[in-house]
N, C-alpha and C positions, 0 to 999 in steps of 0.2 A: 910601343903603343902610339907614341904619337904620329909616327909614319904610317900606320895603319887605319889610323885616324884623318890621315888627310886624304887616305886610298880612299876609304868610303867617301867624304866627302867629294868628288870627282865623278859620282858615279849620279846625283841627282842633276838632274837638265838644268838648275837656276839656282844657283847657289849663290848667298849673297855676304858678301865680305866685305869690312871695311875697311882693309889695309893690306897689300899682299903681303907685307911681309911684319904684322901685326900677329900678338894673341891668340888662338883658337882656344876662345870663350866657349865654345858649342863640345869638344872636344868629352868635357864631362857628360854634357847630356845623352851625347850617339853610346860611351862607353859605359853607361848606367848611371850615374852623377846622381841628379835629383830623382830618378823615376826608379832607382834600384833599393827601393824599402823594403821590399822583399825577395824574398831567395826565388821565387818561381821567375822574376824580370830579370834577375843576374843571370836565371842560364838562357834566358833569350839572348841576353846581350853575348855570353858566351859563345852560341851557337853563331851568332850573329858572323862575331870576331874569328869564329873557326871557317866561316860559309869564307869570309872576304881574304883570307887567309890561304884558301886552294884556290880562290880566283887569284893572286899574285901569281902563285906559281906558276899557273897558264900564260900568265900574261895579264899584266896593270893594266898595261893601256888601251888594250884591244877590249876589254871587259868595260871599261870608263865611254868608249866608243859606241858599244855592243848599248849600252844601259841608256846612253844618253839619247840613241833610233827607238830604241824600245821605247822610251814614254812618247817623243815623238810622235812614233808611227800608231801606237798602241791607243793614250791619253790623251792626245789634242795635239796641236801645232810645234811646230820643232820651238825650244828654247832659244833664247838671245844669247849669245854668246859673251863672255867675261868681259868685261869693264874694269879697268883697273879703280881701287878707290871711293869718291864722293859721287863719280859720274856712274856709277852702277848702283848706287843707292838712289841716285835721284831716276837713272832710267826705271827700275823697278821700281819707287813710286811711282813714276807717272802712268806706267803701265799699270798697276793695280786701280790707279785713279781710275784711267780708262774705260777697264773691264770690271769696276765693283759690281755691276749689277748679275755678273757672269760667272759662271765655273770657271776659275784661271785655265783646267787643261782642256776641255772641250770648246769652249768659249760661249757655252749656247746658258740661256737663264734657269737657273735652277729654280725650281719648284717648292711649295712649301708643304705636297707630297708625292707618294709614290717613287719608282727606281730613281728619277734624279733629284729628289728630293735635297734639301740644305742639310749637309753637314758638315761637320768641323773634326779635326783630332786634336791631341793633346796639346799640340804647342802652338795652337788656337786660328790657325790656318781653316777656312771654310772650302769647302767644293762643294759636287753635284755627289752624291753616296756612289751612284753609281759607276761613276771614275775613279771614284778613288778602289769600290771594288773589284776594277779591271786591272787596275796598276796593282793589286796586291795578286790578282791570279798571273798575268805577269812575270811578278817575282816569286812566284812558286805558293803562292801563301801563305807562306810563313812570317815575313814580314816587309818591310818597304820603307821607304825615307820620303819626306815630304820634298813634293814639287819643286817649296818656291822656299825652304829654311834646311834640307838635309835631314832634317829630326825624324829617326826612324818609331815606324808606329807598325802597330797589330791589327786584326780586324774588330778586335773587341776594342781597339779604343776609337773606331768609331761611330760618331754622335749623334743622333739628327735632333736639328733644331726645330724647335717648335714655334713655327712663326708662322700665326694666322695669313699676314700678307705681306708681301716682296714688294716691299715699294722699291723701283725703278726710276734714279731722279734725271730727271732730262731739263736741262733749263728752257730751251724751246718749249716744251709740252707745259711747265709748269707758270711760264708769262701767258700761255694761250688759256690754261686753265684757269688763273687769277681773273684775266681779261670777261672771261665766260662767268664766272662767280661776282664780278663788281656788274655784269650786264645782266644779270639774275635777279642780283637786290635791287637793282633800279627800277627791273622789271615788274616786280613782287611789289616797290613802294606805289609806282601806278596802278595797278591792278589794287593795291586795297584801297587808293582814294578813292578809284571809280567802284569797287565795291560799297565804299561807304555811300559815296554819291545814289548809287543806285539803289542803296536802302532807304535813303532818305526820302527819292520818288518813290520810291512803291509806299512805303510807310504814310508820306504824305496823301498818295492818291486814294489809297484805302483807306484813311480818314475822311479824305472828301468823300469816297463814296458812300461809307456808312452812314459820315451826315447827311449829305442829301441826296442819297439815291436810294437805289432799292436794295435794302440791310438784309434783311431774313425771308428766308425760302420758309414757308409756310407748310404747305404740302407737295406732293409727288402724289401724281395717282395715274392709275395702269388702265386701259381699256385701250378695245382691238377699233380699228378705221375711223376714229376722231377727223373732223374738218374744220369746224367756226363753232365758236362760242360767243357766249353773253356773259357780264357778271356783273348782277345786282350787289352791289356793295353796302347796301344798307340792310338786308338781310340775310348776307353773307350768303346764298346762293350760286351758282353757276350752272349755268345749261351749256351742253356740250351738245352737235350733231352728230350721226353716227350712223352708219349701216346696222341693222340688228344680224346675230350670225346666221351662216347659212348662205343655201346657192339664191331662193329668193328672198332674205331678209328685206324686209321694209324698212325705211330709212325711220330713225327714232331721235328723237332727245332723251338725252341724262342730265335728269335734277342731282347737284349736289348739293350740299348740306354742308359747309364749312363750317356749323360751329356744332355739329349735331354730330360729331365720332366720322366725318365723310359720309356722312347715307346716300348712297346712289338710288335712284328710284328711274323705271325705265317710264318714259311717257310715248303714249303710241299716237303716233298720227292718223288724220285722213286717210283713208288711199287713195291712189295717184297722186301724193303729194309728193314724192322724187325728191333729188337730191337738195335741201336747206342750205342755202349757199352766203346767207348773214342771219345775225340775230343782234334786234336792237334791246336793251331795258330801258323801258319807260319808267317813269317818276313814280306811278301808280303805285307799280308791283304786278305789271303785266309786261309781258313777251312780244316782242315783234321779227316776226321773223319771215325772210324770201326764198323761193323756192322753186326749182325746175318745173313744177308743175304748173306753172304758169298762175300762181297765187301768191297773195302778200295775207296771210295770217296772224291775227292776236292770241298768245295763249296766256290762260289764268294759271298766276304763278299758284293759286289760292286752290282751284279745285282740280288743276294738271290738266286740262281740259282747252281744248280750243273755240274761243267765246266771238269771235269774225274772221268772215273769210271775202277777201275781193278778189274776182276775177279777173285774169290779166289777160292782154292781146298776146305777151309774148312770153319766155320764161323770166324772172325775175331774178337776178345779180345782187342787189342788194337795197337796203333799206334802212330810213331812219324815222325820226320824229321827234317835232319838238314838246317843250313840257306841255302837260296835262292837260293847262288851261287853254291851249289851239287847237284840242283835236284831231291836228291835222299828221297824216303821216303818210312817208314817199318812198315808193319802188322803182328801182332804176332796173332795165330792161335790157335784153339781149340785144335791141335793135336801134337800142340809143336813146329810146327815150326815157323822158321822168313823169311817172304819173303821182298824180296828188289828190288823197281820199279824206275825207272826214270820216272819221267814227263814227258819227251820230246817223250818216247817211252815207252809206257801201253801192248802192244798187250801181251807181256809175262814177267815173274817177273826178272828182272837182276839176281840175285842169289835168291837162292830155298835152306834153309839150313834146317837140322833138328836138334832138339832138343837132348838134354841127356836124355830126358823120354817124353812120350804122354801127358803129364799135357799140361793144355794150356797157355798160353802164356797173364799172363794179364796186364803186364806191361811194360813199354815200353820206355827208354830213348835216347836220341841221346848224344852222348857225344863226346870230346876230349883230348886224354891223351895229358899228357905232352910232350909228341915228336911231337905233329900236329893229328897224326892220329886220323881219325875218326872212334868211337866205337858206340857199343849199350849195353846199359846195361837192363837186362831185369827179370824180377822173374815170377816163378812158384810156384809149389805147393813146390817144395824140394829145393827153394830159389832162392839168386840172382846170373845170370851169365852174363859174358862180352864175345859179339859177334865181332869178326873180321869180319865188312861187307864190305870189300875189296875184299873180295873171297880166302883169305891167309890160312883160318882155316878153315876146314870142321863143328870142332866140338866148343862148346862156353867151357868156361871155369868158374867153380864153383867157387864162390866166398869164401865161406864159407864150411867148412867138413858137408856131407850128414847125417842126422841126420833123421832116418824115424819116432822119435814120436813125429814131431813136422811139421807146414805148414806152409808153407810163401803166408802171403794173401795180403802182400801189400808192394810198397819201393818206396823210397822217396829219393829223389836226385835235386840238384841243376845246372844244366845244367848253362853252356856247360862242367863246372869243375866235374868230378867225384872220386876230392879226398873224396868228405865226402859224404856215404850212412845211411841209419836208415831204416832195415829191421824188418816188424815186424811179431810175426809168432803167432799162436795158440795150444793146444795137438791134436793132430791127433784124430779124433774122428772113431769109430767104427762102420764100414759100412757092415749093412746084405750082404750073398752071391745072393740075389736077383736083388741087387742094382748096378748099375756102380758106377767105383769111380766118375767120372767127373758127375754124376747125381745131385749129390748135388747143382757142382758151376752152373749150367744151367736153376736150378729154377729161372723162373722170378716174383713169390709172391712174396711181400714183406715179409719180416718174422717181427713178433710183436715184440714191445719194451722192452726190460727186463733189465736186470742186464750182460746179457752177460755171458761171462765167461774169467777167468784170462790167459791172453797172456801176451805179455810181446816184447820190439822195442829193440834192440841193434843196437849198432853203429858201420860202418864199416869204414876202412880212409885208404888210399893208404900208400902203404909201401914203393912199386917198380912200376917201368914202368909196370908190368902187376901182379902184388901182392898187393893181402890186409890180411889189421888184421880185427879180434871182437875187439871193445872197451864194455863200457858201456853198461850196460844190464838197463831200466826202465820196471816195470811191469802196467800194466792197463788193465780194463773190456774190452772187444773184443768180436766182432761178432762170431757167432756157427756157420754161413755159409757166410756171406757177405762178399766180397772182398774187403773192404772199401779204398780209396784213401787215402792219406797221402801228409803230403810237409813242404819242409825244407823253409826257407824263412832268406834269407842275411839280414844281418844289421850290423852296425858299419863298425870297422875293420878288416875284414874275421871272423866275429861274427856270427851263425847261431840260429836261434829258430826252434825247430821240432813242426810240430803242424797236431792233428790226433783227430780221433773223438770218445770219450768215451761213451760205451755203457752205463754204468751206469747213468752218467751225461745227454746222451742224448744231447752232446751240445762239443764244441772243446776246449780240451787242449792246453797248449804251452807249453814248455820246452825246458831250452838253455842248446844248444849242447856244448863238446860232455860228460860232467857229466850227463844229465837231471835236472841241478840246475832249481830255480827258478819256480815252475810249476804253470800256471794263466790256469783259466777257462774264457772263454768268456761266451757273453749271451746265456742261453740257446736255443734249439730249441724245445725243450718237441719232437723230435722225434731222430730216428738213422742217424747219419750223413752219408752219401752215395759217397760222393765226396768233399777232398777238394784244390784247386788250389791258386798255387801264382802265378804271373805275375807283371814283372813291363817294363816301358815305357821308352823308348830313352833319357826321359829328369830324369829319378830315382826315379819317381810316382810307389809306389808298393801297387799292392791291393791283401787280400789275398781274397776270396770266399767258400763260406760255405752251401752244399747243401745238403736239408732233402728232403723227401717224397710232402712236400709243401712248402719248405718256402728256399728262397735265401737270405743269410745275404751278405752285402761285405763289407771289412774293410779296412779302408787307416790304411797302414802299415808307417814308419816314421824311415826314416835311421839312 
């Protein structure tokens, strides 16, 4: 037994011994020793010792040769050949060191399923399943001796391990990984201060805004070719301008009724009264409003009815008026000028002035300087000017130095005071010699929603009794042709918010005067905003209004 004991051992490619001329410890195990509990392993091992038995006869050592190419050529890489001693124990650790991550016979990584999945046999050796069940077809199938210990084993012994994941330790890979996970938390501890940081501004600016800007959206209301509005704030009404439907609708106002469920009521105009292109509210509770027709009209908020009409030289752009007790009120003109009517007597205009240039006239203020007098302040295409409409000046006076590569299409002022202005202009755009200049502002297509293009609002603030400065320059997306409205809105302690309608955004900025700190976007409108007005009421109700192509938002504003 024991010489045929050391046959078979001779016959695995890596057998490892501690002493050549030491103990065979193992000697029990190959001949049934501990694994022979039962009688069906004893005739394995019989058959075994009868297989190893005819292979002597043929020939020991030709069969130990024969076995040692087979795993070889069959299971993976030729075996290391015998070390005598401690030096074959440490080469065979450091080789398993090596390859732990690997099937010792094929050398490739086992898997934690499928053909070469992890497994192990009895005498606790691991491989790939699938080498070990080529080394057992091999040996005929019947049975087989382990790789890297001689310990013969069956196919039923063996194991697959059940191991979710093959970790693979690489020390390389594992300092580059730690490197990558201390640059992660570092990463992750910036990111949440500036997360905290940046809750703290929005938290704080939406405070600010709630306190003193405009808090709550009020209503949303729907109607088709919306232009310029009015709002009576003191008896919460709103007039809106509008095409009625249809190929010839007549151009109409709509009364709302903001404290009445929104009651729309249609009000019909004149005819040939054309396109309403401002609407002032006077102090009364009557309507003033301009219009293509070349008329400056009063209508009674009282009986929906139009109560005077003055005949203009040219079509009418816009218009204002001061309180009750002047009677007086003024239409700025396609052709530049500003005329100036009394109520009490219409048949012809008190004063007839003209302009610094043929631009027309699309805005329109009534103010108060600081010594009492009563001004107008008014912009065109070459910006904003202050009109002596007393009849003292023939001519108005520029506000600002003339500057021809740039257009002033909108100004924004807080009446009755006209220390603080915000003019906002565009680049002058390049018009064919076929074309009027004034061609452009006259189209009444809407023009489609886009991006706009880069203009830019500065601020202008009294100096002197009839002098001002530039402040503050903000830039923003603006209309290629629209004249869009604009409006400054009080709050606090002589505190203002500029608020204007971004092309890009399709919906209304705010920014507090006169840095342009603070910039808030309200709800959108998914269209170009057209007109926007503030108004507040006797008692200090401020609503501001917000008007697209369809849709009227209006917002309680909060002192």
């Amino acid at each position: 037994m024991p010489s045929r004991s050391r046959g078979r051992r001779a016959s695995p490619p890596a057998p490892v011994q501690e002493d050549e001329d030491g103990p065979e410890e193992e000697d029990g195990s190959e001949g049934g020793g501990s694994d022979s509990s039962s009688s069906e392993e004893s005739t394995d091992v019989e058959d075994g010792e009868r297989s190893d038995e005819e292979g002597q006869s043929e020939g020991e050592s030709e069969d130990e040769e024969e076995e040692g190419e087979s795993v070889a050529e069959g299971c993976g890489p030729s075996v290391p050949a015998r070390v005598p001693g401690g030096a074959a124990a440490a080469a065979a650790a450091a080789d398993r060191a090596t390859n732990a991550p690997n099937c010792p016979v094929c050398m490739e990584p086992w898997t934690s399923e499928g053909a070469h999945r992890i497994s192990c046999i009895p005498c606790g050796h691991v491989y790939g399943r699938s080498c070990l069940e080529r080394w057992l077809m091999q040996r005929g199938n019947i049975s087989a001796t382990c790789p890297q210990c001689a310990r013969r084993f069956k196919h039923k012994d063996i194991i697959n391990l059940y191991a979710p994941e093959v970790v693979v330790l690489n020390s390389d890979l594992e300092k580059q990984l730690s490197s990558c996970r201390e640059k992660v938390e570092s990463l992750a501890e910036v990111v949440l201060k500036q997360g905290k940081l940046l809750e703290e501004i929005i938290a704080k600016k939406n405070q600010r805004s709630t306190d003193v800007g405009v808090a709550k959206r009020q209503n949303d209301l729907f109607f088709d070719g919306a232009r310029v509005m009015g709002i009576d704030a003191a008896n919460q009404i709103i007039l809106a301008s509008r095409k009625a439907p249809g190929i010839f609708g007549e151009h109409v106002l709509t009364k709302i009724n903001m404290s009445s469920n929104h009651e729309a009521r249609i009000i019909q105009l004149p005819p040939d009264t054309k396109v309403v292109k401002d609407i002032c509210i006077l102090p009364g509770g009557s309507a003033l409003y301009a219009s293509l027709g070349k008329r400056l009209s009063l209508l009674s908020m009282t009986t929906e009815s139009v109560v005077l009409q003055c005949y203009l030289p040219a079509p009418a752009w816009s218009c204002s008026a001061h309180d009750s007790a002047s009677h007086h009120i003024y239409a700025g003109l396609q052709n530049g000028m500003l005329l100036v009517f009394d109520t009490r007597q219409t048949s012809r205009p008190l004063h007839s002035m003209a302009g610094l240039s043929s631009h027309l006239v699309h805005t329109l203020h009534s103010v108060t300087d600081s010594s009492g007098s009563r001004k107008v302040i008014s912009a065109s295409a070459i910006g904003p000017c202050m009109w002596d409409v007393d009849g003292n000046q023939s001519k108005p006076k520029l506000l600002l130095g003339e500057d021809n590569q740039r257009v002033c299409f909108s100004l924004a002022c807080s009446p009755p005071s006209s220390d603080l202005l915000v003019a906002s202009f565009r680049p002058k755009s390049d018009l064919s010699g076929d074309v009027a200049p004034s061609q452009a502002y006259l189209s009444q297509t809407p023009i489609p929603s886009g991006s706009g293009k880069l203009g830019y609002h500065t601020v202008i603030t009294r100096t002197g009794s009839a002098s001002f400065a530039q402040g503050s320059t903000c830039y923003s997306n603006v209309s290629e042709v629209r004249m869009c409205k604009s409006s400054i809105i009080p709050y606090g302690n002589g505190q203002h918010l500029f608020a204007f309608g971004d092309e890009a955004l399709c919906g209304v900025r705010t920014w507090e005067l006169p840095l342009f700190g603070m910039p808030t976007a309200l709800p959108t409108h998914r269209e170009p905003i057209f007109d926007l007005r503030y108004a507040e009421s006797p008692a200090g109700d401020g609503y501001l209004g917000c008007l697209s192509d369809q849709k009227l938002q209006v917002f309680r504003v909060s002192r």
